[in-house]
VOPAGU-2260 file (C-alpha; in pm, 1 decimal, decimal comma):
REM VOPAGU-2260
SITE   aa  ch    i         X         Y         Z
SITE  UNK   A    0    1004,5   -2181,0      83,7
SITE  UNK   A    1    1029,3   -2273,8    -296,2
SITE  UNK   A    2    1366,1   -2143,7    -486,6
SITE  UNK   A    3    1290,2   -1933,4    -759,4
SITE  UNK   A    4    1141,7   -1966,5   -1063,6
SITE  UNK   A    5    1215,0   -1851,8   -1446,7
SITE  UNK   A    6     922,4   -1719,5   -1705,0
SITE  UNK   A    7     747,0   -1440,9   -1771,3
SITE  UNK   A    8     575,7   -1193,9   -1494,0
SITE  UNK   A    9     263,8   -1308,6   -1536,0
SITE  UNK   A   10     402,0   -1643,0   -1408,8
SITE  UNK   A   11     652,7   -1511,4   -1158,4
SITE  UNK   A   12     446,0   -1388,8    -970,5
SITE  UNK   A   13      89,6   -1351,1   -1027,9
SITE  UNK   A   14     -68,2   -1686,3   -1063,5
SITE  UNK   A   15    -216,7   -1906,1    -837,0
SITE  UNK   A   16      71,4   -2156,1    -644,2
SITE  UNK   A   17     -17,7   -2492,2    -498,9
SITE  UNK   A   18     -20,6   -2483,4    -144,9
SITE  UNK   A   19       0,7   -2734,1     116,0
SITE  UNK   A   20    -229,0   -3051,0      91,4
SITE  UNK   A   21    -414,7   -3115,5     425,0
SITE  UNK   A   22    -543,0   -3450,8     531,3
SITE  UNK   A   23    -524,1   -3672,2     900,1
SITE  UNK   A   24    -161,1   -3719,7    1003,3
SITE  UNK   A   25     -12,4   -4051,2    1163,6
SITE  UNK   A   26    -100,4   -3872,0    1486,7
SITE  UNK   A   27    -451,9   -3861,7    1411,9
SITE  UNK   A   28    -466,8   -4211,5    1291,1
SITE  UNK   A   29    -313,6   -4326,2    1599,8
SITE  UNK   A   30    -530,2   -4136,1    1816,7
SITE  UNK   A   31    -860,8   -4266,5    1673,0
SITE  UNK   A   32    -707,2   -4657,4    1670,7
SITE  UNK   A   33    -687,9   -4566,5    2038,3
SITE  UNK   A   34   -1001,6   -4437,8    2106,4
SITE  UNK   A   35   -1162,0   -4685,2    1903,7
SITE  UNK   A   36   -1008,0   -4952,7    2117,3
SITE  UNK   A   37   -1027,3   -4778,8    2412,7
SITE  UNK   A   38   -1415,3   -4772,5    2378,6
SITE  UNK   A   39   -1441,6   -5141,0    2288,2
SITE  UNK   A   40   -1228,5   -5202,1    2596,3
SITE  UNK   A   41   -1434,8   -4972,3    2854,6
SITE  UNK   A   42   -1832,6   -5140,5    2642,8
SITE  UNK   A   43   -1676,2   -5474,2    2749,2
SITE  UNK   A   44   -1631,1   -5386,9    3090,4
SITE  UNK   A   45   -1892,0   -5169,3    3147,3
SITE  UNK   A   46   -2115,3   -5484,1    3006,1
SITE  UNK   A   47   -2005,7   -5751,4    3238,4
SITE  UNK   A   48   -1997,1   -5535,1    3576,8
SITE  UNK   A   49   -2351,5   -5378,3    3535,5
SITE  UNK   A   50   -2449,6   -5758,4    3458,7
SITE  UNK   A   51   -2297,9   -5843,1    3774,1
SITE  UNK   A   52   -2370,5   -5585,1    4003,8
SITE  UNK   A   53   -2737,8   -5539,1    3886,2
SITE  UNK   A   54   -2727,7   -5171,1    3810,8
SITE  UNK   A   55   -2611,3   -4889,4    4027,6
SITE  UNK   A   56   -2632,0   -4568,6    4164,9
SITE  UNK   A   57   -2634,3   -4226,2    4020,4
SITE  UNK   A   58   -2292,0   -4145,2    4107,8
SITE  UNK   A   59   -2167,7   -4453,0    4039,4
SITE  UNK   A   60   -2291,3   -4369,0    3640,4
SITE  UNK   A   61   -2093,8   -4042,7    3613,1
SITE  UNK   A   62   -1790,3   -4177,7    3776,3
SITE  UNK   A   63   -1813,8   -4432,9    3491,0
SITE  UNK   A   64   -1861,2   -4190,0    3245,0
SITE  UNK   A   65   -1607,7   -4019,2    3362,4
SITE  UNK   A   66   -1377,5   -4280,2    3333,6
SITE  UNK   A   67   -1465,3   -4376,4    3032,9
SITE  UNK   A   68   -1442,7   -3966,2    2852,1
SITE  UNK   A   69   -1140,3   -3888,5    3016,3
SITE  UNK   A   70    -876,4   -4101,2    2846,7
SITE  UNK   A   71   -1049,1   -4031,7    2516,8
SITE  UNK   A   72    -973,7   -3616,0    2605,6
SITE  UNK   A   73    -601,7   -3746,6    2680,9
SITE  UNK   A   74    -555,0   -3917,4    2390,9
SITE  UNK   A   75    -695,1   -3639,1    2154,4
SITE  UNK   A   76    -536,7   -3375,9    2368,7
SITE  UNK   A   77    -234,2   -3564,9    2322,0
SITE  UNK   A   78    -282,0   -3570,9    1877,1
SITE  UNK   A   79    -340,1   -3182,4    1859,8
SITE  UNK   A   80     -25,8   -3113,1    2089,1
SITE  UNK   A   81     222,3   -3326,1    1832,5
SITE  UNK   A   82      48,8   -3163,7    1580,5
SITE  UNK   A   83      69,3   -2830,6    1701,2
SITE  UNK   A   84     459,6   -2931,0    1736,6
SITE  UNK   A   85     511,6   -3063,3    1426,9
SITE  UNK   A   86     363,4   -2756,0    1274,4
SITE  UNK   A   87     598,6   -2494,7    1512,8
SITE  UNK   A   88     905,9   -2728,0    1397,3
SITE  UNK   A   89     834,9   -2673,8     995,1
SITE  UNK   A   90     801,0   -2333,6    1037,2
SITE  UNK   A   91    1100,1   -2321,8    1227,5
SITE  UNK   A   92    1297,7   -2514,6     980,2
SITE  UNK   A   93    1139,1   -2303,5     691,0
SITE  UNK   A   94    1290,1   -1974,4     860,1
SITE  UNK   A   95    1592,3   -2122,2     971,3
SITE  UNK   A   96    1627,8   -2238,2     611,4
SITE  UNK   A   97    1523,8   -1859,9     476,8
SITE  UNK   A   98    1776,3   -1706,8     680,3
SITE  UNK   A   99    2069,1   -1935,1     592,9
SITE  UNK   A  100    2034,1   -1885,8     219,6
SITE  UNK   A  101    2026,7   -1469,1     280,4
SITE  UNK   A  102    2335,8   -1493,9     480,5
SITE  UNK   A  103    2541,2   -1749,2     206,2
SITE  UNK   A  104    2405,3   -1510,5     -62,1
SITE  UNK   A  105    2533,9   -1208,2     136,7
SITE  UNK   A  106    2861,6   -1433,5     176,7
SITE  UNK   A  107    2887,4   -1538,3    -156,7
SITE  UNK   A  108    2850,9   -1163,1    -310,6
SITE  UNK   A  109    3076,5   -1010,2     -84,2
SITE  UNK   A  110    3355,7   -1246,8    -177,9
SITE  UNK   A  111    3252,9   -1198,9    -539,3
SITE  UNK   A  112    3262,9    -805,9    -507,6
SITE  UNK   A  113    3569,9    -779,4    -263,6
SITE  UNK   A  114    3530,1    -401,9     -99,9
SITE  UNK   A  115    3381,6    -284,6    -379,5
SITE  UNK   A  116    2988,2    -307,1    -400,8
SITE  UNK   A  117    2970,1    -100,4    -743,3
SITE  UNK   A  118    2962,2    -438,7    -951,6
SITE  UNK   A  119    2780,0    -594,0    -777,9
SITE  UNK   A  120    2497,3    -302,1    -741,6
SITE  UNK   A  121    2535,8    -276,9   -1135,3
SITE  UNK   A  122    2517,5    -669,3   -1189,6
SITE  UNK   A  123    2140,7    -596,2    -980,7
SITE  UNK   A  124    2011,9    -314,1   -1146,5
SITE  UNK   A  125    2092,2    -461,9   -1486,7
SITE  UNK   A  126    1916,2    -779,1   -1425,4
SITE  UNK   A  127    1573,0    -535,2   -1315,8
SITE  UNK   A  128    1643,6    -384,6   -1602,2
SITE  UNK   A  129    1578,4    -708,9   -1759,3
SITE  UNK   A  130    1306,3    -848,7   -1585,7
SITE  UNK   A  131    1132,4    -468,3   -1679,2
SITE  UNK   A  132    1194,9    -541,1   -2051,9
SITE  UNK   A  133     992,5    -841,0   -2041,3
SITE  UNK   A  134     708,1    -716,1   -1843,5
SITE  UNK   A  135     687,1    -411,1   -2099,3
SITE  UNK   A  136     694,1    -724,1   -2335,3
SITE  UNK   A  137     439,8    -877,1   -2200,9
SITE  UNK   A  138     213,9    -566,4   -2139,0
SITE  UNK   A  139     246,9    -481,8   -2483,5
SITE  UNK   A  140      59,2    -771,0   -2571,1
SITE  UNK   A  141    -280,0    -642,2   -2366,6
SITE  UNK   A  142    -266,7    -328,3   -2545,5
SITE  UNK   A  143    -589,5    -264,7   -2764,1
SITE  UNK   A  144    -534,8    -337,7   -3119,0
SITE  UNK   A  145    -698,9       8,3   -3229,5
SITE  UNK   A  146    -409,9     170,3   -2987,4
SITE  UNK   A  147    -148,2     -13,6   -3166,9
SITE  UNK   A  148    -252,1      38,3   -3518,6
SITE  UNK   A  149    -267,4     401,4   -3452,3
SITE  UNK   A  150      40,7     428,2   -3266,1
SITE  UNK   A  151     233,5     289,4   -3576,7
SITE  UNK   A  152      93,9     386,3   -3850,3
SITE  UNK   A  153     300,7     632,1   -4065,9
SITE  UNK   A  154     132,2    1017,0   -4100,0
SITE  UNK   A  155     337,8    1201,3   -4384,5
SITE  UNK   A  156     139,3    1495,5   -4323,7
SITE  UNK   A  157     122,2    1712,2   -4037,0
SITE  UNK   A  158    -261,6    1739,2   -3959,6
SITE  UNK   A  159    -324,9    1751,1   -3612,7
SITE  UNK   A  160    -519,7    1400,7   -3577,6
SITE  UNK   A  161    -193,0    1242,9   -3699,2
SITE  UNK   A  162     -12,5    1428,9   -3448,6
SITE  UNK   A  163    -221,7    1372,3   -3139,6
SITE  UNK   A  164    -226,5     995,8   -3215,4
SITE  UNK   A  165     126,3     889,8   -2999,6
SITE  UNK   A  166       2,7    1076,8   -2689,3
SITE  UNK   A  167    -204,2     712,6   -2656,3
SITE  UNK   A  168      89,3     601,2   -2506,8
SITE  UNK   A  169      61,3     849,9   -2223,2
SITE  UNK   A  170    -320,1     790,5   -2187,1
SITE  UNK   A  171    -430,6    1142,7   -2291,3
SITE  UNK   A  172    -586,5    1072,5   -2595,7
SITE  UNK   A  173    -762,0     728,2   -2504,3
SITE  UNK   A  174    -929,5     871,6   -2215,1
SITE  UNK   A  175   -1118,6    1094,1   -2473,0
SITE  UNK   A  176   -1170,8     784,0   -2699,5
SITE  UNK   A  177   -1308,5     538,6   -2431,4
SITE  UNK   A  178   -1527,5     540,5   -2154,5
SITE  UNK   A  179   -1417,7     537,3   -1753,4
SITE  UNK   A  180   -1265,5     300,3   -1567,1
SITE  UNK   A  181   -1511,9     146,7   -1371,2
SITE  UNK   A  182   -1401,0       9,8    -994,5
SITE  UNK   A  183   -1491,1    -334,6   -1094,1
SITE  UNK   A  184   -1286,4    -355,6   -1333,2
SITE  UNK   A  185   -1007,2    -179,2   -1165,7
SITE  UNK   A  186   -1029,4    -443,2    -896,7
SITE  UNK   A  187   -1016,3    -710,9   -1133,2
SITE  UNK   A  188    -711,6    -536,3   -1314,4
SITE  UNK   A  189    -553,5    -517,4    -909,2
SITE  UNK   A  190    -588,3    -875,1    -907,7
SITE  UNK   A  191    -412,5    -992,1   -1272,8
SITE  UNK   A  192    -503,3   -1262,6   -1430,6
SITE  UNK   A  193    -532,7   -1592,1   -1280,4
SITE  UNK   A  194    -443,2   -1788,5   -1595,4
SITE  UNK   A  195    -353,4   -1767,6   -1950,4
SITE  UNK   A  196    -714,4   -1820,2   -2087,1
SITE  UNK   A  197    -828,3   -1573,3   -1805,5
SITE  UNK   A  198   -1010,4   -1369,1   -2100,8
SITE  UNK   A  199   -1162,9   -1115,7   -1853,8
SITE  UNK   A  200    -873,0   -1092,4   -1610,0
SITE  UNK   A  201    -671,8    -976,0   -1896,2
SITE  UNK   A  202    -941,5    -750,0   -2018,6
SITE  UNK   A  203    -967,0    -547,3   -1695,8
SITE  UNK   A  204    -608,2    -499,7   -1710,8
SITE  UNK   A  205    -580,7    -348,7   -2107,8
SITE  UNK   A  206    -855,0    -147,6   -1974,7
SITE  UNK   A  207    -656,0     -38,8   -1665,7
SITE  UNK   A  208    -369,9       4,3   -1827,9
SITE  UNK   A  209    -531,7     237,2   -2107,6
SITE  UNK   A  210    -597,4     481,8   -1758,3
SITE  UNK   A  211    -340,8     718,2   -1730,7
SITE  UNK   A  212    -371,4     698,6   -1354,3
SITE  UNK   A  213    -446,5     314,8   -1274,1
SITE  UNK   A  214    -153,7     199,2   -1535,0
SITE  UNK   A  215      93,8     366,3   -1311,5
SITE  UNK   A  216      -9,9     166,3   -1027,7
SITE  UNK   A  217     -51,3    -117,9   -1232,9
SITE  UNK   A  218     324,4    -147,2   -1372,3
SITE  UNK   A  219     436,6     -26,3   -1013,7
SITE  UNK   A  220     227,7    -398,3    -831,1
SITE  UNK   A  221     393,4    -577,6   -1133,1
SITE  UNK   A  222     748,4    -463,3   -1069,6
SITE  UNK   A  223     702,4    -553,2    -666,2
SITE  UNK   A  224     551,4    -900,7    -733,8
SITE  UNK   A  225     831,9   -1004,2    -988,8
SITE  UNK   A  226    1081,1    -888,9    -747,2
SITE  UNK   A  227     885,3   -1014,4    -437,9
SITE  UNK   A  228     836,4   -1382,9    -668,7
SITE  UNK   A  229    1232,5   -1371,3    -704,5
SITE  UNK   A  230    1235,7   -1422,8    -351,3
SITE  UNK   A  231     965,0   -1696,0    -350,4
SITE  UNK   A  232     695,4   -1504,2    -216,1
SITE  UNK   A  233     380,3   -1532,1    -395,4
SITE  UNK   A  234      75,3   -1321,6    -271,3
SITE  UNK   A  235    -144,2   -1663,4    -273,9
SITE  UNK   A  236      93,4   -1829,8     -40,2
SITE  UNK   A  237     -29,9   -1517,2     199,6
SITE  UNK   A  238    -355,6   -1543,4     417,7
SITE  UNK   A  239    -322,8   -1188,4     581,0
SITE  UNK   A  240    -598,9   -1101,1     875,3
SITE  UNK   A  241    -909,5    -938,7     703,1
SITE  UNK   A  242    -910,7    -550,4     824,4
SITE  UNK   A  243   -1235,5    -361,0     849,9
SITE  UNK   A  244   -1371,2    -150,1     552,2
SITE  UNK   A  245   -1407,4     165,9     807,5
SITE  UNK   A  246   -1015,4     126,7     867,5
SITE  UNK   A  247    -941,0     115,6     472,9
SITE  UNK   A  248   -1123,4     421,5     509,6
SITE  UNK   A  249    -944,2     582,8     809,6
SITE  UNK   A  250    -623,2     507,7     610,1
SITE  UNK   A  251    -690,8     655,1     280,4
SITE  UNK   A  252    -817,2     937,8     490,9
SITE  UNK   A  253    -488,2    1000,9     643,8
SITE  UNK   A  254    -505,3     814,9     977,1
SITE  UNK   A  255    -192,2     632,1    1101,7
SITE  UNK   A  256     -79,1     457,3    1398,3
SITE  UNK   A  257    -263,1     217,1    1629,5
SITE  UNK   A  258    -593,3     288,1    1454,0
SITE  UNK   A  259    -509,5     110,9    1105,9
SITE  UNK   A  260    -270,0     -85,5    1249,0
SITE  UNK   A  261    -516,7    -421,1    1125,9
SITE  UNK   A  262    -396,8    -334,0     786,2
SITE  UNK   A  263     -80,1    -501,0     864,5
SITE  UNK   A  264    -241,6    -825,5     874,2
SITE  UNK   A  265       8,2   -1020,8     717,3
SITE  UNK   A  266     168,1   -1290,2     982,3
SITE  UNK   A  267     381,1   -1535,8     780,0
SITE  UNK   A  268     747,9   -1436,4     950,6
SITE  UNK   A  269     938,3   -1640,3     664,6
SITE  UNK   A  270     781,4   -1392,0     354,9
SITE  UNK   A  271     846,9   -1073,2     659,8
SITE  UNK   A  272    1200,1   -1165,4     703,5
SITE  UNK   A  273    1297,5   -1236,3     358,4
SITE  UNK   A  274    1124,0    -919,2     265,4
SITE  UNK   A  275    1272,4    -685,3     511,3
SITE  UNK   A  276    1664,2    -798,9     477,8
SITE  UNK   A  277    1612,6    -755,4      93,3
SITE  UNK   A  278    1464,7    -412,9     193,7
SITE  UNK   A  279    1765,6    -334,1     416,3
SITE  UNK   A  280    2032,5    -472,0     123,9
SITE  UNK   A  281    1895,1    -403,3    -233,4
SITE  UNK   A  282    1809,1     -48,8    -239,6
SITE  UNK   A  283    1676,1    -105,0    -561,9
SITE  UNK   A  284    1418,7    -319,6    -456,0
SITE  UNK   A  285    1356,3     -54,1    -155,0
SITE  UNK   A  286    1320,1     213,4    -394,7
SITE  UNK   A  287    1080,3     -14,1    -652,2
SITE  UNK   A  288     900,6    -103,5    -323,7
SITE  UNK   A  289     872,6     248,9    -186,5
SITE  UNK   A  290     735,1     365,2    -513,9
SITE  UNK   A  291     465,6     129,0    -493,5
SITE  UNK   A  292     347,6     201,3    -146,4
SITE  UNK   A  293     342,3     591,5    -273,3
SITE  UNK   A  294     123,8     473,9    -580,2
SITE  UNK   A  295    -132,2     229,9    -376,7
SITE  UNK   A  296    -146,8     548,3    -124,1
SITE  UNK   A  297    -243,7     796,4    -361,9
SITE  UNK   A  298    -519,9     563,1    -529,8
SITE  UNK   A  299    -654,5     457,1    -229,8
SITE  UNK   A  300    -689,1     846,7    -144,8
SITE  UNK   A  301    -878,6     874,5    -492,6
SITE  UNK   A  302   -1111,9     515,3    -445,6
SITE  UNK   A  303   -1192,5     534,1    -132,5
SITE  UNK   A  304   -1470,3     846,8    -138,3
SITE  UNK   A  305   -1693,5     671,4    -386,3
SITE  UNK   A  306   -1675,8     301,1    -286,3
SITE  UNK   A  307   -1898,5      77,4    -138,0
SITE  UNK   A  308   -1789,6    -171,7     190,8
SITE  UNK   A  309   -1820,0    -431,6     -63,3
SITE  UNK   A  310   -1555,9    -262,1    -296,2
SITE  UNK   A  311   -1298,3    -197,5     -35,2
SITE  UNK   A  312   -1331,6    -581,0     110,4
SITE  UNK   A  313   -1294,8    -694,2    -291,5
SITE  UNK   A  314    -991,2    -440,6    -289,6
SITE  UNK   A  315    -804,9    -561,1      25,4
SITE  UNK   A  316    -822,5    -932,3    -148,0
SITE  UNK   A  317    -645,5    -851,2    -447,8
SITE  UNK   A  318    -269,8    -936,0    -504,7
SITE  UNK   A  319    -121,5    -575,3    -535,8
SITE  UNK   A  320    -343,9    -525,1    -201,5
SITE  UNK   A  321    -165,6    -830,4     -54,8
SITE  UNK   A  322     139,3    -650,8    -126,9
SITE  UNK   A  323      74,8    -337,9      -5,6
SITE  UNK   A  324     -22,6    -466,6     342,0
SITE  UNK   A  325     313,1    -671,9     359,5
SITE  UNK   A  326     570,1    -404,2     222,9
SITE  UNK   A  327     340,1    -194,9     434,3
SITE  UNK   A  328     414,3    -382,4     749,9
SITE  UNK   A  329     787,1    -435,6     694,8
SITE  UNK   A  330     835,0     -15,0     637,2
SITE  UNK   A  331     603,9      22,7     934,3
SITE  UNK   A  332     347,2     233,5     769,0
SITE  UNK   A  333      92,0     143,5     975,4
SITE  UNK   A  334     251,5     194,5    1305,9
């Protein structure tokens, strides 16, 4: 698991990762070297004792072959079993590695604090605090320009277009002024931006943002996945289990239990286990995550009606979606 990283949101967070380079491993080197020779070995023979013999019968042949495929099933039997080891002891040393850095953490803050947990709760929320400044920061810069021209520009007088112009902030007035959200770009918005030059990433999300509704959920998945990135969990280093549209449905339609239980498709235990001991000892990160999971609900309850299959599936693949199935899994939400 990577340590954590400094910069803004958008890079904390949001962005694609590099992930793990695959190739053939020593194992599978060593297996074809052996099959390879193996094959020259068995041709030679096989060569020499039909010249000798003169041919033979039918069973004869499939004993041969039989001979002959056998050790090459060992052998490659043998390369996927190391593999399959080596892969059970990385992940073993990644969660053994997870679990020792929450427990010095937990060591080191309790000796820091003594008995008393108040500075070290108030040393927490300050830093969110922080990390909420610059994702306002940062939002501010997505905001359209007519929004921001009108939300500061002086009005001496008191006529009621003057007046009306800060309720932007609070989406009222730029509802009237622009046309819907559409889902596509709401998806989009769900997703961020992949890059810095990701000109329509970051369009969907001023647009999303100018919705009154979307733009609470919006902030809300940006809060989790700086938190979630302090941790070093990133929602591209996740490859959850694909859920049915019809259970997206059954969910936003109330449903819980065994039935949507798919939605918890997330299996990496590393990502689960940091998550749910930072659950269990920040309860500001359980309230910023419980917050979220309220906010995804209650859109979900709203998208779900109008959208297409296709819609949900391009919903479930977003980042905040990512999200939501993994805090959803850790609170047990979906049974």
């Amino acid at each position: 698991m990577a340590g954590k990283k400094q910069g803004t949101p958008f890079e904390m967070g949001f962005f694609t990762r590099p992930g793990r380079e695959a190739g053939m491993t020593r194992a599978d080197i060593v297996a074809a070297a052996l099959s390879v020779l193996w094959l020259a070995v068995a041709g030679l023979v096989l060569a020499f004792g039909r010249r000798a013999d003169g041919g033979g019968d039918l069973s004869g042949i499939v004993l041969l072959l039989l001979a002959v495929v056998t050790p090459l099933a060992l052998i490659w039997v043998g390369a996927a079993t190391i593999r399959s080891a080596r892969i059970l002891r990385e992940d073993s040393a990644r969660l053994n590695a997870a679990l020792d850095a929450l427990r010095q953490s937990q060591i080191q803050q309790q000796r820091a604090g003594g008995t008393d947990l108040r500075p070290t709760l108030e040393r927490r929320i300050e830093e969110i605090a922080e990390a909420q400044r610059k994702t306002e920061t940062v939002v501010a810069t997505f905001v359209s320009t007519r929004a921001r021209e009108a939300a500061a520009e002086p009005h001496p007088a008191p006529p009621p277009q003057p007046e009306a112009q800060p309720s932007l902030a609070l989406g009222a007035t730029a509802e009237t002024l622009q046309p819907p959200l559409e889902k596509r770009e709401f998806i989009r918005a769900l997703n961020f931006p992949e890059t810095t030059e990701d000109r329509d990433g970051f369009r969907a999300l001023r647009r999303a943002l100018d919705d009154r509704m979307a733009a609470k959920l919006i902030r809300s998945a940006q809060d989790v996945l700086t938190l979630l990135s302090q941790e070093g969990i990133y929602m591209d280093d996740l490859t959850p289990d694909r859920a049915r549209p019809e259970i997206w449905r059954r969910f936003a339609q109330g449903e819980r239990g065994a039935g949507v239980s798919a939605l918890g498709g997330v299996r990496d235990r590393s990502c689960l286990a940091l998550t749910a001991a930072r659950m269990k000892q920040d309860p500001v990160f359980r309230d910023v995550a419980h917050h979220f999971l309220r906010q995804f609900d209650r859109i979900l309850t709203e998208f779900e009606p109008d959208a297409t299959d296709q819609e949900l599936s391009d919903l479930a693949e977003t980042r905040t979606a990512r999200a939501f199935m993994l805090l959803g899994r850790v609170t047990g939400m979906f049974g």
